[in-house]
C-alpha positions as CSV (number, residue, x, y, z in Angstrom):
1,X,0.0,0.0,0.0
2,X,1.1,3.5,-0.9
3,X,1.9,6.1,1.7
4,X,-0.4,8.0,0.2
5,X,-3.5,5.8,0.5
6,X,-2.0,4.4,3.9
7,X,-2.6,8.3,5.4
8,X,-6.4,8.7,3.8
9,X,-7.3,5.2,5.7
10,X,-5.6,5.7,8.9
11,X,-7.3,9.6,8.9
12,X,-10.1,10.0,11.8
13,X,-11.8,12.9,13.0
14,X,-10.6,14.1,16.4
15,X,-12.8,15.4,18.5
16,X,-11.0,16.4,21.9
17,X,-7.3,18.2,21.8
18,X,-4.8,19.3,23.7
19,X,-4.7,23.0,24.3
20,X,-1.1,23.4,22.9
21,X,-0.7,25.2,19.8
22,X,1.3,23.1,16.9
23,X,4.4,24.9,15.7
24,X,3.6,27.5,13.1
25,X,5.8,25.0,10.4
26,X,3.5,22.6,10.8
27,X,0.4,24.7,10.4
28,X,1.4,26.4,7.3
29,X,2.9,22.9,5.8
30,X,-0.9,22.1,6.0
31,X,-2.5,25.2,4.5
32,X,-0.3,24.6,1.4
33,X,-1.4,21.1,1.1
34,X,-5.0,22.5,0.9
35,X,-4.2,25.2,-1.5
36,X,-3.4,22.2,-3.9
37,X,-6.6,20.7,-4.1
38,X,-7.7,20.3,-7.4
39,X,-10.5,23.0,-8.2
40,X,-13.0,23.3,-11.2
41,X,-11.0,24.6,-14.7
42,X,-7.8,25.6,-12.1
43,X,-10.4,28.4,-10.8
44,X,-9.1,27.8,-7.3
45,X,-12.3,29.6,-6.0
46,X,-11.5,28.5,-2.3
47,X,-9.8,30.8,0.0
48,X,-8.4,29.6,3.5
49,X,-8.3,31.8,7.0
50,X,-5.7,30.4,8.9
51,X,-6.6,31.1,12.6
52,X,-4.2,31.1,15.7
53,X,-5.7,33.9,17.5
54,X,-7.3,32.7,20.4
55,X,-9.6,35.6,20.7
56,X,-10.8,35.0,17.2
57,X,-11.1,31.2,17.4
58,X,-13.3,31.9,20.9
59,X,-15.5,34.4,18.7
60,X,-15.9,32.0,15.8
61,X,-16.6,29.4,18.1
62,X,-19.3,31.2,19.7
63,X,-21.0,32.3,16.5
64,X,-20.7,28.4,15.5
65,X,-22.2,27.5,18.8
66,X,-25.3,29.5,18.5
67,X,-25.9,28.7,15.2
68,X,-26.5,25.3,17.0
69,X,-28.6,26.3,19.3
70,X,-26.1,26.2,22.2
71,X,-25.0,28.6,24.6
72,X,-21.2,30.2,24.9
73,X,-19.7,27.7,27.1
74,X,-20.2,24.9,24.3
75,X,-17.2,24.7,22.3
76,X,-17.7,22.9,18.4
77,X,-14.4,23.6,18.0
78,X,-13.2,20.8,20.9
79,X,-10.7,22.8,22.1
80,X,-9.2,22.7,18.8
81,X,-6.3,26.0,19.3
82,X,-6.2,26.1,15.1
83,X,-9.2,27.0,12.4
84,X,-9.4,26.9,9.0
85,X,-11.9,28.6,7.7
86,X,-12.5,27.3,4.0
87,X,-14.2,29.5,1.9
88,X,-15.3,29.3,-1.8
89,X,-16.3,31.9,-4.6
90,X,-20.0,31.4,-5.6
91,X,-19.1,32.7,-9.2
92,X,-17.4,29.1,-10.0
93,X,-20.1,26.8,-10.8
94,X,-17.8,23.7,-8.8
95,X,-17.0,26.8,-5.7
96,X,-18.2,24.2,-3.2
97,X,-17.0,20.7,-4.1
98,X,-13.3,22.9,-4.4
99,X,-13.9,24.0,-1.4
100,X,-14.7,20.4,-0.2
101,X,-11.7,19.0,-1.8
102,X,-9.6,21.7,-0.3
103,X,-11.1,20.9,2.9
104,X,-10.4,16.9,2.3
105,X,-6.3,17.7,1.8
106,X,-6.1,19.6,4.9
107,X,-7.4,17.1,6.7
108,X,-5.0,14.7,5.2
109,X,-1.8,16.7,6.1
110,X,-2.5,17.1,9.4
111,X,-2.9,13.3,9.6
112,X,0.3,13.2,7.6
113,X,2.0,15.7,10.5
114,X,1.3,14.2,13.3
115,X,-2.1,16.3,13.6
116,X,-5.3,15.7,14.5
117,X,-8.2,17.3,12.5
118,X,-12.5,17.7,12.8
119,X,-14.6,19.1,10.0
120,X,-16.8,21.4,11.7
121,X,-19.4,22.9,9.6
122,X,-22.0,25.6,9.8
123,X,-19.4,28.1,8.2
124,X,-21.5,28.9,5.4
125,X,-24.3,29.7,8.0
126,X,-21.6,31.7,10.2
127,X,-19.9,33.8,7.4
128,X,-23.3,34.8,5.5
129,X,-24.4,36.7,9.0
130,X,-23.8,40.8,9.8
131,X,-21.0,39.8,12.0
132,X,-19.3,37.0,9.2
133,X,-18.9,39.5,6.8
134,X,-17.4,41.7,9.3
135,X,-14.9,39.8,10.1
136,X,-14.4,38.7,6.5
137,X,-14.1,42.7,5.2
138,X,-12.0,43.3,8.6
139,X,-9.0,40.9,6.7
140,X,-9.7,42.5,3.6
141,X,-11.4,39.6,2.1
142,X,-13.8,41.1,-0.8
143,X,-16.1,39.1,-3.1
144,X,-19.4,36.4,-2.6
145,X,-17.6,33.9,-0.7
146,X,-19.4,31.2,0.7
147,X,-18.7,29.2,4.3
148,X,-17.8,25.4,3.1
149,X,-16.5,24.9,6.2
150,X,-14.0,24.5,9.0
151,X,-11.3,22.7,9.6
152,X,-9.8,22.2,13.1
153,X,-6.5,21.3,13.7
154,X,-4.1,20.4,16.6
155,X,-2.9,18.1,19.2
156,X,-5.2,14.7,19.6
157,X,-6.1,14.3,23.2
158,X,-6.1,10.7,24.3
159,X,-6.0,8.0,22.0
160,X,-7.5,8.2,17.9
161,X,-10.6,6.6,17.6
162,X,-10.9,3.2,16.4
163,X,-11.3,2.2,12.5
164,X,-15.4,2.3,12.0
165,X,-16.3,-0.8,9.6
166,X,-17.0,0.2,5.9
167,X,-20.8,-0.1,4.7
168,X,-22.1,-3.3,2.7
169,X,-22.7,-2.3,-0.9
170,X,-19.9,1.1,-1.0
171,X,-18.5,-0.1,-3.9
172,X,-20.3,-1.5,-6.9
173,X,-18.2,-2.8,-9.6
174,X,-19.2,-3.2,-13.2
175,X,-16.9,-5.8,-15.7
């Protein structure tokens, strides 16, 4: 088995982490990887907000909660100290399966690194509110982008969770 396919089937989400924030290397050696996702016609409609800032993640993950239904205290993020925020360009007709697939290779380097990941969404309902867009025009980020999601990043706490058996009838081949 390739290294390659060996990473995407030993990937699981991780949904508790440590609180200590992965060396900035590592984060950016992930954000690369997602900006080389394949996108519709090389459009590369997806942008990605890489955020450290505790102050921001806590807002976001406020925002993210409510949109739930929960209160502050309740953290979607799982204590995740790393977001990327995935966002697409709604003028490319494919804007959210690149955004997906961008979404899909971050994952995959942090499981390359060492790193767990979570793909939280409710992004597209978080960044199309007053306070969204705020944030988005406050880092100078112009257009009709779309949420597509987030992706958490950072140290797994406690052990990975165990390989979930695939579904009966995935795969249906034709000869």
């Amino acid at each position: 088995m390739g290294k390659a396919i060996e990473n995407m089937i030993s990937r699981r989400s991780i949904r508790s982490f440590e609180p200590d924030m992965p060396d900035m290397a590592l984060i950016e050696e992930v954000v690369k990887a997602g900006t080389y996702a394949p996108t519709g016609m090389n459009r590369q409609s997806p942008v990605i907000i890489a955020v450290t800032n505790k102050e921001l993640r806590d807002r976001l993950s406020v925002m993210n909660a409510a949109i739930m239904g929960k209160g502050p205290d309740f953290d979607p993020f799982y204590g995740a100290p790393v977001v990327l925020i995935v966002l697409a360009d709604r003028s490319a007709p494919t804007y959210v399966y690149d955004g997906s697939l961008v979404m899909g290779n971050l994952m995959l380097a942090a499981n390359d690194l060492g790193l767990g990941s979570c793909w939280i969404h409710r992004a597209k309902e978080e960044f199309s509110t007053p306070e969204g867009r705020e944030i988005l025009a406050s880092l100078g980020i112009e257009g009709d982008y779309e949420g597509i999601g987030h992706c958490v990043i950072g140290f797994a706490k406690g052990e990975r969770p165990a390989e979930k058996p695939r579904k009966e009838n995935y795969v249906y081949y034709i000869k």
